[in-house]
RODO-2510 file (C-alpha; in nm, 4 decimals, decimal comma):
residues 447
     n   res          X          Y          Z
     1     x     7,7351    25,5024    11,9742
     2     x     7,8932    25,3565    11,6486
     3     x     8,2561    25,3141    11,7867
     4     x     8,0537    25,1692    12,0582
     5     x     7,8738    24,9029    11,8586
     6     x     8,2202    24,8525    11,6440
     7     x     8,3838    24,7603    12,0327
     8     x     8,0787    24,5062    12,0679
     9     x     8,1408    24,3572    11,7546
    10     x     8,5021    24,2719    11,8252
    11     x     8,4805    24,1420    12,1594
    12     x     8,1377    23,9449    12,1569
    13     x     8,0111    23,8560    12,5022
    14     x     8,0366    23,4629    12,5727
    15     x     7,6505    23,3148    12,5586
    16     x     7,6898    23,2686    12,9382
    17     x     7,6468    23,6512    13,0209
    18     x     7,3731    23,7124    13,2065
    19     x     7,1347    24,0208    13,1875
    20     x     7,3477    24,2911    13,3665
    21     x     7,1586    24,4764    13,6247
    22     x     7,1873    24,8046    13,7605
    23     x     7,4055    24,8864    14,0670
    24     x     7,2399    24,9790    14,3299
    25     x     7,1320    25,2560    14,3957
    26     x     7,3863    25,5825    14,5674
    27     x     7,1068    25,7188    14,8684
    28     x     7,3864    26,0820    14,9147
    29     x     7,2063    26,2569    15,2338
    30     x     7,3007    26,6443    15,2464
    31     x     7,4440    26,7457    15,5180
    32     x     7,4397    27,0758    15,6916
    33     x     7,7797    27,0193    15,8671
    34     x     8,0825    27,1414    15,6623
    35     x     8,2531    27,4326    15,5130
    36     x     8,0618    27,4171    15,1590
    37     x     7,7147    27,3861    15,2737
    38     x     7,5244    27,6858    15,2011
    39     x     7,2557    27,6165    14,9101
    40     x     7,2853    27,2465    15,0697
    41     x     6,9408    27,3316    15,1274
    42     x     6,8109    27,4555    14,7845
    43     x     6,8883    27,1239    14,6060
    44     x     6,8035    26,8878    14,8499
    45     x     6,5588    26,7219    14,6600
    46     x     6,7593    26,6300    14,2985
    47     x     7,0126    26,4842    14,4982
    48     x     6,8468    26,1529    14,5833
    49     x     6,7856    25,7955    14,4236
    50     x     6,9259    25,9018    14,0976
    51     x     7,2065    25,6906    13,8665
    52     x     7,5233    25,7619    13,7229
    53     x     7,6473    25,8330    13,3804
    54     x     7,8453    25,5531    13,4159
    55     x     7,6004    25,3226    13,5247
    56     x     7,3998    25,4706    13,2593
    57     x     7,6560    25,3214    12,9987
    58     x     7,7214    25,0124    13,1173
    59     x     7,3341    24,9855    13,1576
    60     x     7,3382    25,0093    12,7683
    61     x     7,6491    24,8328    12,6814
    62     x     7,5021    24,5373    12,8750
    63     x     7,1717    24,5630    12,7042
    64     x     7,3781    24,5668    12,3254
    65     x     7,5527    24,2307    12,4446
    66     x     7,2785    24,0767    12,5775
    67     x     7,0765    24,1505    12,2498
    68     x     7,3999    24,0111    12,0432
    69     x     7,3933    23,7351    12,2282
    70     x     7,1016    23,6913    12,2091
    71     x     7,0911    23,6544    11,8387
    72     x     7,3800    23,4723    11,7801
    73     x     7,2626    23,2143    12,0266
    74     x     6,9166    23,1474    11,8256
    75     x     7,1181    23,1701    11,4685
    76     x     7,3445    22,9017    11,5905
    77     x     7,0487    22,7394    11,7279
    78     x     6,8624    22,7550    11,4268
    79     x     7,1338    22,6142    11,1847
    80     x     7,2041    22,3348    11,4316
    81     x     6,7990    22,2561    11,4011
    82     x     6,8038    22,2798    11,0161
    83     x     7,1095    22,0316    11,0062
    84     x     6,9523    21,8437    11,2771
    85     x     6,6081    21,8577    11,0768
    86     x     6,8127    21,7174    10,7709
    87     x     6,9766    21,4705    10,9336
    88     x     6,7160    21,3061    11,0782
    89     x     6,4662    21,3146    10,7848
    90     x     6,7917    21,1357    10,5830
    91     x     6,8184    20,8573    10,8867
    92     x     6,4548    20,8289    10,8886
    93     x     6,4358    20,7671    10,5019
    94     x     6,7419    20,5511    10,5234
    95     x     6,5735    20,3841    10,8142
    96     x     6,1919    20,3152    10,6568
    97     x     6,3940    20,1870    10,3405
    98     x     6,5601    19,9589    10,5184
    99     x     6,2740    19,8568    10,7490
   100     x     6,0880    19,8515    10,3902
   101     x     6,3710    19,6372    10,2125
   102     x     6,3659    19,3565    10,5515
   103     x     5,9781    19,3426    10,5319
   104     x     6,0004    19,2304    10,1761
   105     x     6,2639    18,9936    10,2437
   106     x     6,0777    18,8595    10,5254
   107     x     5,7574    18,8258    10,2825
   108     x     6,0300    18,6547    10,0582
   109     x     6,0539    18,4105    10,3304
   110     x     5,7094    18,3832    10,4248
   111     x     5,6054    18,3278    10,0640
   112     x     5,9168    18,0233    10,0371
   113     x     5,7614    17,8078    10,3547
   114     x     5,4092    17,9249    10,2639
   115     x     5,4691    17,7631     9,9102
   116     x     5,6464    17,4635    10,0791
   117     x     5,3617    17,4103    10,3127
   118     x     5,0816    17,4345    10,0363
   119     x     5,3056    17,1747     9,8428
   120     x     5,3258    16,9785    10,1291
   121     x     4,9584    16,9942    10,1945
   122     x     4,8730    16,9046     9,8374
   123     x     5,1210    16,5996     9,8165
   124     x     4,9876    16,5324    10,1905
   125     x     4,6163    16,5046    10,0512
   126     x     4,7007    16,3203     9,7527
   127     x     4,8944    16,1020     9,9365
   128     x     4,6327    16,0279    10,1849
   129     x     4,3610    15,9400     9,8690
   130     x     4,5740    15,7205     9,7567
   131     x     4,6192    15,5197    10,0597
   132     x     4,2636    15,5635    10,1195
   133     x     4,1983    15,3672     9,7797
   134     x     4,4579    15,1032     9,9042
   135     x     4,2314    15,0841    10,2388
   136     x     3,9399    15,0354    10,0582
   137     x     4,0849    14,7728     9,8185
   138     x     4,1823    14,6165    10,1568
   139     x     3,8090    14,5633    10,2568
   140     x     3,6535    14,5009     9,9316
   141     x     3,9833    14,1982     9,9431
   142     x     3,8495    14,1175    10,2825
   143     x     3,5319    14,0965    10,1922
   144     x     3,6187    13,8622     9,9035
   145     x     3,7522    13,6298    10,1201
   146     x     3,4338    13,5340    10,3352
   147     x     3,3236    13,3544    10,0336
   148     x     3,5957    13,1362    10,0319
   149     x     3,6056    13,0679    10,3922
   150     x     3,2015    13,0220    10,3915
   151     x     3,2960    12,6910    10,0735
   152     x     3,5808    12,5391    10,2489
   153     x     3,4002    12,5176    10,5666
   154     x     3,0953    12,4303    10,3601
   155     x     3,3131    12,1701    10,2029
   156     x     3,3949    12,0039    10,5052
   157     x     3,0806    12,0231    10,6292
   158     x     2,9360    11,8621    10,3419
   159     x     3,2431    11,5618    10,3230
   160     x     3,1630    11,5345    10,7011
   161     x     2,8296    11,3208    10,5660
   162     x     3,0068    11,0728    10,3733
   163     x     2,9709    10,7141    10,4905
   164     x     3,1696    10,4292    10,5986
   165     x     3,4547    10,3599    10,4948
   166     x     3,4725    10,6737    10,2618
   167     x     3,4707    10,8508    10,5115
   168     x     3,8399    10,9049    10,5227
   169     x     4,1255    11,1821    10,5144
   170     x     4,2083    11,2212    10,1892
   171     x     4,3885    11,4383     9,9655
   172     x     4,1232    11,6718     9,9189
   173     x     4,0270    11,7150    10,2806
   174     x     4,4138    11,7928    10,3229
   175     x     4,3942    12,1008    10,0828
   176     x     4,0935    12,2068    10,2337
   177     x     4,1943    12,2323    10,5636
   178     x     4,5097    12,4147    10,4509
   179     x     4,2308    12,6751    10,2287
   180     x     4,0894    12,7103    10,5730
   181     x     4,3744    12,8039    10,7412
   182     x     4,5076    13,0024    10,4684
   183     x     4,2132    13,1753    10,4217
   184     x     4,2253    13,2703    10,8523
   185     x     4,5647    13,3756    10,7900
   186     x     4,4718    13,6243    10,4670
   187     x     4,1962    13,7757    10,6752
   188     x     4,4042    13,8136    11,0354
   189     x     4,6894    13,9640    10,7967
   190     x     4,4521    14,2173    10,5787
   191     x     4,2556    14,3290    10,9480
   192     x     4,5839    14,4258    11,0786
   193     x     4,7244    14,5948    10,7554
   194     x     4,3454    14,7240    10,7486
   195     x     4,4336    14,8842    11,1026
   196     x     4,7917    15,0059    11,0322
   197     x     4,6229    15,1788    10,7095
   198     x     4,3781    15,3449    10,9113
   199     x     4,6519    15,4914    11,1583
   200     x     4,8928    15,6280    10,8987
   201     x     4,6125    15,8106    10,7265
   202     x     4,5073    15,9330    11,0696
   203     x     4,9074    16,0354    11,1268
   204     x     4,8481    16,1837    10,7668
   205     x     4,5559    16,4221    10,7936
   206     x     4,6955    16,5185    11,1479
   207     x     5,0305    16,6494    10,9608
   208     x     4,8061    16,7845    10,6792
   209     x     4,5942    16,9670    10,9569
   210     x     4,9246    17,0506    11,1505
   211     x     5,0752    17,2384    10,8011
   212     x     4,7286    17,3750    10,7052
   213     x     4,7315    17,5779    11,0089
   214     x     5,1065    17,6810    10,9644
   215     x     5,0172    17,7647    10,6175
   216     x     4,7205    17,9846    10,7471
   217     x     4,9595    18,1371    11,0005
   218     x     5,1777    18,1990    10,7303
   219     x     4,9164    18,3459    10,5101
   220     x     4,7736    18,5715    10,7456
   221     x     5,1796    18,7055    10,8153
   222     x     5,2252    18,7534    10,5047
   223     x     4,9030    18,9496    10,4080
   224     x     5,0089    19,1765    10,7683
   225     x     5,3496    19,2121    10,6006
   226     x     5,2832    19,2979    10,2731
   227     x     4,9802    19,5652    10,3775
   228     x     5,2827    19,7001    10,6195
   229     x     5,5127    19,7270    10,2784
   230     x     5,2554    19,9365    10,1360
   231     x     5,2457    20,2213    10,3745
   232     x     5,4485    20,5033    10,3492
   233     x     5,4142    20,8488    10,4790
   234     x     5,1342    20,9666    10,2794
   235     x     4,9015    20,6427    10,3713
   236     x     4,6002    20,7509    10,5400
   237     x     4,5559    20,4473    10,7218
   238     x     4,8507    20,4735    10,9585
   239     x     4,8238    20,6474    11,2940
   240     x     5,0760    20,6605    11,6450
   241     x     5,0940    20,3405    11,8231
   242     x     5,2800    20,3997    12,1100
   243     x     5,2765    20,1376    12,2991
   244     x     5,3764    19,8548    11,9928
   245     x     5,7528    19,9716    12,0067
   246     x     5,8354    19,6189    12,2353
   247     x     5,8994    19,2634    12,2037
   248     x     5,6550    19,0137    12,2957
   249     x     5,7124    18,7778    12,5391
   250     x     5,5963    18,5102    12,3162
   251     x     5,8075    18,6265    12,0405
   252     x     5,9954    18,3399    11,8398
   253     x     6,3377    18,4310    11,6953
   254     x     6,3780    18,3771    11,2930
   255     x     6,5924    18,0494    11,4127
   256     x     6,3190    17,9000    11,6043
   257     x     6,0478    18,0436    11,3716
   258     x     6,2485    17,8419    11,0530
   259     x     6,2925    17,5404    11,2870
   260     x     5,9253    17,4811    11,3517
   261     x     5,8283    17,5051    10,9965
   262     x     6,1048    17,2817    10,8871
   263     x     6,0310    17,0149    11,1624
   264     x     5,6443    17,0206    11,0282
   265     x     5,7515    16,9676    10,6807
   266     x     6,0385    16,6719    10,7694
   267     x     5,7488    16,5323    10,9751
   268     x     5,5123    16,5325    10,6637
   269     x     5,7721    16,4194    10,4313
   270     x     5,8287    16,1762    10,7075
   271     x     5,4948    16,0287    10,6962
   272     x     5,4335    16,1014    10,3738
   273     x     5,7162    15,8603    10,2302
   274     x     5,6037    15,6141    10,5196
   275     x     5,2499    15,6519    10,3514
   276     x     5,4482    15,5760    10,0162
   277     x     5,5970    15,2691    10,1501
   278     x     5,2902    15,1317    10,3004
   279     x     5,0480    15,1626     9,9500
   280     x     5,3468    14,9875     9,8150
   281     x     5,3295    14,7259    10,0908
   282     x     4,9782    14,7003    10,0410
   283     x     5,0397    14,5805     9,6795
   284     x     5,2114    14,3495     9,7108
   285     x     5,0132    14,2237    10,0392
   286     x     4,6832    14,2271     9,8380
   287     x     4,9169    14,0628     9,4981
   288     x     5,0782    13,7483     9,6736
   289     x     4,7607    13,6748     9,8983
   290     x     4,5246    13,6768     9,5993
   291     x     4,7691    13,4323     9,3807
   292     x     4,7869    13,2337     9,7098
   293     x     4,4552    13,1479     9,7681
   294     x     4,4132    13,1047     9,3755
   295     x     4,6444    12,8445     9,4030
   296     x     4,5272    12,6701     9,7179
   297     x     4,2113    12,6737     9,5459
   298     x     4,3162    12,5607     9,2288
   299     x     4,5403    12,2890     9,4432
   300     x     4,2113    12,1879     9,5884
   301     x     3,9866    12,1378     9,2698
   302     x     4,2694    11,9500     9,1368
   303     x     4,2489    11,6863     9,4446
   304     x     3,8742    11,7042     9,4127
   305     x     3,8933    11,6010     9,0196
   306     x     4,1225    11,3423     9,1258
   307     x     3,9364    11,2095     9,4050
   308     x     3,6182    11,2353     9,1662
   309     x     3,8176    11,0064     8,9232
   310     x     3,8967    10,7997     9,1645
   311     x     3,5144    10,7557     9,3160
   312     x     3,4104    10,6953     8,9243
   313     x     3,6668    10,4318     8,8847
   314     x     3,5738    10,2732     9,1889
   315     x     3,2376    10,2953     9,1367
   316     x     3,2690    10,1552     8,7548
   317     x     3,4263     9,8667     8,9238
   318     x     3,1827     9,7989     9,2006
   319     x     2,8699     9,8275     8,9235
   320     x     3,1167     9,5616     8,7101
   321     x     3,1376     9,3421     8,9889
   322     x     2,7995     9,3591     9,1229
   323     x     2,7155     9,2426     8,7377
   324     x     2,9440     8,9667     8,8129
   325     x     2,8159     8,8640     9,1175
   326     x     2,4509     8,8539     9,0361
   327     x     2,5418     8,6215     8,7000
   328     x     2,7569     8,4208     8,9480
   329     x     2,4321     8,4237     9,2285
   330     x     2,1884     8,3233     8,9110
   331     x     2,4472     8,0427     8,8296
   332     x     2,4707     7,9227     9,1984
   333     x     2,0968     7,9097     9,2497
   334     x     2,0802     7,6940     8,9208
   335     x     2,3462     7,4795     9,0484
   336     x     2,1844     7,4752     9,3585
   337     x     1,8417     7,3734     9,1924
   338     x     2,0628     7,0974     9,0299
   339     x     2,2362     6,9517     9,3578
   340     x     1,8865     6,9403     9,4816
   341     x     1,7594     6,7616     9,1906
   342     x     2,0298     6,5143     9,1627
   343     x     1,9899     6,4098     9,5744
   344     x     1,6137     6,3929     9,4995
   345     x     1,6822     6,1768     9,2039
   346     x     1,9392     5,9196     9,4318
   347     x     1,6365     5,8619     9,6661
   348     x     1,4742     5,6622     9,4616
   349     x     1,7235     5,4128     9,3337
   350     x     1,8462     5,3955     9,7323
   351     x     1,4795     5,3653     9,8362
   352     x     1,4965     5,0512     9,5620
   353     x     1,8176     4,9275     9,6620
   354     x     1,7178     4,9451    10,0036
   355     x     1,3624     4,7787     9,9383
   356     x     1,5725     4,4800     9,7831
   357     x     1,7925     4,4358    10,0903
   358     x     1,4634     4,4719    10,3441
   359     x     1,2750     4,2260    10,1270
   360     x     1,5996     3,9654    10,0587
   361     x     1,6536     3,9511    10,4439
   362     x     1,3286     3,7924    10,4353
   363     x     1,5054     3,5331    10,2517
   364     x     1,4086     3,1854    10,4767
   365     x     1,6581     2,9351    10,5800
   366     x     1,9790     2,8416    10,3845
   367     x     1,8328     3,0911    10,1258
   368     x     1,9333     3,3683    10,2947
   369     x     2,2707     3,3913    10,1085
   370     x     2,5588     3,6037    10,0505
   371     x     2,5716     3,5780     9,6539
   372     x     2,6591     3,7995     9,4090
   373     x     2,3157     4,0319     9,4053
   374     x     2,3297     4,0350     9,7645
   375     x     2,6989     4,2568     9,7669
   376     x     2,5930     4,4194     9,5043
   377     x     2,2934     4,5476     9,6748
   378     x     2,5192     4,6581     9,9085
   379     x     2,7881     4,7970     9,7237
   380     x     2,4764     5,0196     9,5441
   381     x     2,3731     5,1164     9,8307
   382     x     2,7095     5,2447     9,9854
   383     x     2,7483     5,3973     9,6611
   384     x     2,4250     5,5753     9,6699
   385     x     2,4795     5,7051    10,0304
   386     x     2,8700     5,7946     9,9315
   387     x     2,6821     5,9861     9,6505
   388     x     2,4135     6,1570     9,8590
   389     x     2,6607     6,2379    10,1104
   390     x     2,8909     6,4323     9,8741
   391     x     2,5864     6,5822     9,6615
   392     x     2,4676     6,7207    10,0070
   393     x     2,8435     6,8288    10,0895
   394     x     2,8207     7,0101     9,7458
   395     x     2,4745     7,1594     9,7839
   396     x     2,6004     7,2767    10,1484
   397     x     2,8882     7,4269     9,9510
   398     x     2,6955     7,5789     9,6719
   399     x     2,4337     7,7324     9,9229
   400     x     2,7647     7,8945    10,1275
   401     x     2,8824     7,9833     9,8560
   402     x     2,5313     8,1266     9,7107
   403     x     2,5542     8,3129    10,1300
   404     x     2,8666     8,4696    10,0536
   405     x     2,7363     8,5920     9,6918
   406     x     2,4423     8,7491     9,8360
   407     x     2,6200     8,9435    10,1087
   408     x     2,8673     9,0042     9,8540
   409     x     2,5898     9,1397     9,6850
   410     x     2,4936     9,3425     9,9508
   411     x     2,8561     9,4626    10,0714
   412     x     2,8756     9,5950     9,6723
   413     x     2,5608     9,7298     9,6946
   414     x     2,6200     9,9540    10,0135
   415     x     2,9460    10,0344     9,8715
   416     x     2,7916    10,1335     9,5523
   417     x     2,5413    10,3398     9,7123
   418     x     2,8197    10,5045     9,9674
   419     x     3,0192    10,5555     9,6483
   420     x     2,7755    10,7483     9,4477
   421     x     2,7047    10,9650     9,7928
   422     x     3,0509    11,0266     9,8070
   423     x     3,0798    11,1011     9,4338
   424     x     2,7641    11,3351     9,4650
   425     x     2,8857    11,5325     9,7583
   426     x     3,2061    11,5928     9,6173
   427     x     3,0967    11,6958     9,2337
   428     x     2,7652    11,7858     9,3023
   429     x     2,7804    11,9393     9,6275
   430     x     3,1587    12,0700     9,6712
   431     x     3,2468    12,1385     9,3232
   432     x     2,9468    12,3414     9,2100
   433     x     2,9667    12,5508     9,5104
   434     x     3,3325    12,6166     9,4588
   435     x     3,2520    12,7866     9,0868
   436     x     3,1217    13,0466     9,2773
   437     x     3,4679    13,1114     9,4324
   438     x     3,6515    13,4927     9,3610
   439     x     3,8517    13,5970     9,1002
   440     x     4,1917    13,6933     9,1283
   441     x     4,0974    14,0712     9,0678
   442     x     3,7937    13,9946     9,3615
   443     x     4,0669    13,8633     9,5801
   444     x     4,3144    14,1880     9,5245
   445     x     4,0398    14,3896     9,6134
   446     x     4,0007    14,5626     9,2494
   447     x     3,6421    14,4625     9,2270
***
């Protein structure tokens, strides 16, 4: 048996030996027939079914190699297993670690555009205050200019009552009617800057809402990231998932994942400076119309103080000459008076004159003569009519002339009393109500 097992040892069996088996078996009948056949019959019965020696050996040696083989087969087996074992507990380590190391540089990432998009949200909501202060200057400005609309129109109203023939287009009525229009202008302009306001903070808050949910998104990734960077193989919480090994369909690749956050935050920026640009805009919108209408209306009190000056001066001059004309219509009614007394006093030297001519050409005969009283009589009475005639020319003259005072009179009067109308609309009226007109800080919408 031992130089047996040494013959097994140097010639091993290959691994693809089966299990030898038995031949089969030898069935030897006795015979009776034959030279050598007589105690055939007294072993009969050993003689039948029964193996070899031979076959008994190689029965055994097969059983030795199969055993050998046997062994060396699960040896080899079980150092490939251990190496296998080691080898892939090193590339799972190595794998995890690096599956660890590209989770935290993907929370890197995530926590870069998450602290973009918070910036961006926060400069986004500032932004948007800030233009919503400019919006409301904008209507408190718009507001402030219905006061100045409500005096020029008031104005105009109000000049629209002066009389004949001041009722004219002056200087001041000019300026007005440019406030007016000025003032239409301001208001059409501030509605639609009102209006483009009100869409870029609109376009604002929908960028601010569009980052907001990126940045939520982005928060909620990162907290699933970072809770995945946690677990390693002692964590209780993990468990098989079999079925997550895949790729969405939905999936976005890092390229397009970068590009959507990028184009939200150029978008923002986008709007953002446009937001920037528009406050500024604003400014000086709000700036030059205030100092405009300031100056119309300035431009306008300065033709009403000079029309006003001009009223008082006419005015002084109409009062001055009404003075006049009432000495002058005293004067002519004396001198009237007198004309009247002077014909009244001819009447009776012509009534005598002509008494002496009636009673003379009673004269009888030869004595009615020609002599020297008798032309005189005549010549005093053509005297006395030449007299009378140009007395009553003179008196006629005088009592034109005391016509023309009195509607002289009256013309000065009326245009006395239209003047002081006048002069009261515009300083009483127009010029009180326009000390009630905005401030330049009213006007740019501060107050």
């Amino acid at each position: 048996m031992a130089q047996t097992e040494v013959l097994l040892t140097k010639e091993p069996i290959p691994q693809t030996v089966q299990p030898c088996e038995l031949p089969p078996k030898v069935y030897e009948v006795a015979c009776n027939t034959g030279a050598h056949t007589s105690s055939g019959l007294a072993t009969a019965g050993f003689r039948t079914a029964k193996y070899l020696v031979d076959e008994w050996f190689q029965n055994c040696y097969a059983r030795y190699h199969q055993a050998f083989a046997d062994r060396d087969h699960s040896e080899q087996q079980r150092h490939g297993s251990r190496q296998l074992v080691a080898e892939t507990e090193a590339l799972a380590r190595r794998t995890q670690q690096d599956s660890t190391r590209k989770v935290g540089e993907r929370l890197q990432d995530i926590h870069c555009w998450k602290s973009e998009l918070q910036h961006e949200v926060e400069e986004l909501a500032a932004e948007t205050e800030l233009l919503l202060a400019q919006k409301r200057r904008l209507e408190r400005a718009l507001d402030a200019t219905a006061m100045p609309f409500s005096i020029a129109t008031d104005n105009l109203q109000c000049r629209e009552r002066r009389q004949h023939p001041d009722l004219v287009r002056d200087r001041v009525e000019v300026e007005l009617l440019k406030e007016a229009e000025l003032i239409r202008n301001v208001q059409e302009l501030l509605k639609r800057t009102i209006l483009q306001a009100v869409n870029q903070i609109r376009l604002n808050r929908e960028l601010k809402e569009t980052c907001e949910m990126d940045w939520s998104d982005k928060v909620e990734a990162y907290n699933i990231d970072e809770t995945c960077a946690r677990y390693s193989n002692e964590s209780t919480q993990v468990q098989f998932h079999p079925h997550s090994a895949k790729f969405e369909e939905s999936a976005s690749t890092p390229e397009t994942w970068a590009k959507f956050t990028q184009e939200d935050l150029l978008r923002a920026e986008r709007e953002r400076l446009g937001s920037a640009n528009l406050r500024t805009l604003i400014d000086a919108i709000l700036r030059d119309t205030s100092e405009d209408l300031r100056l119309q209306c300035d431009a306008v009190n300065l033709a009403f103080g000079q029309r006003c000056e001009e009223l008082e001066d006419a005015l002084h001059k109409l009062q001055n000459h009404l003075r006049k004309t009432l000495r002058e219509i005293t004067d002519q009614e004396h001198q009237v008076a007198e004309l009247k007394q002077a014909i009244k006093g001819k009447e009776a030297p012509l009534r005598v004159a002509q008494t002496r001519l009636y009673q003379r050409s009673h004269r009888p005969n030869v004595e009615l003569c020609r002599d020297t009283a008798q032309f005189r009589l005549l010549s005093e009475v053509e005297e006395l009519n030449m007299s009378l005639a140009v007395l009553r020319e003179k008196l006629g003259e005088a009592e034109q002339a005391l016509r023309n005072l009195e509607d002289t009179r009256l013309s000065l009067e009326k245009d006395i009393a239209v003047k002081t109308n006048s002069l009261f609309i515009d300083r009483q009226k127009c010029m009180t109500h326009r000390a009630h007109y905005p401030t330049i800080l009213q006007l740019a919408g501060y107050q």
